[in-house]
C-alpha angles and dihedrals in degrees: 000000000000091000080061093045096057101043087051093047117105100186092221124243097247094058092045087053089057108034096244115163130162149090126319106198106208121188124195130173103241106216132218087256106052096264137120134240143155101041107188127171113238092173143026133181092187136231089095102298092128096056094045086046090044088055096047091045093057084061100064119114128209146177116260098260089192098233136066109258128173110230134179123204126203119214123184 
């Protein structure tokens, strides 16, 4: 999953332009069925990293786990 993230991820410009470098914390409810609802930005470093890690986050793909389940992601 993290292999994926990384290759998904564009640092944006503002945050190269101002060194910024970090985790973004994305949460995100995990449904019965495999999909994703409820992104919701836990932390943010700034410079528009939440929103990128937010966007590469909603990508991700998943087995149905048959059952709801809470999950944060880290993203650096």
């Amino acid at each position: 999953m993290y292999t994926y993230i990384n290759s998904q991820v564009i640092y944006p410009p503002m945050a190269k332009r101002n060194r910024l470098q970090g985790e973004c914390i994305i949460s995100f409810t995990l449904n019965e069925d495999g999909t994703t609802a409820g992104h919701t930005v836990v932390k943010n470093i700034g410079g528009g990293c939440g929103e990128e890690a937010m966007r590469v986050v909603k990508l991700l793909k998943f087995k149905p786990p048959g059952f709801k389940s809470q999950n944060p992601v880290p993203v650096v």
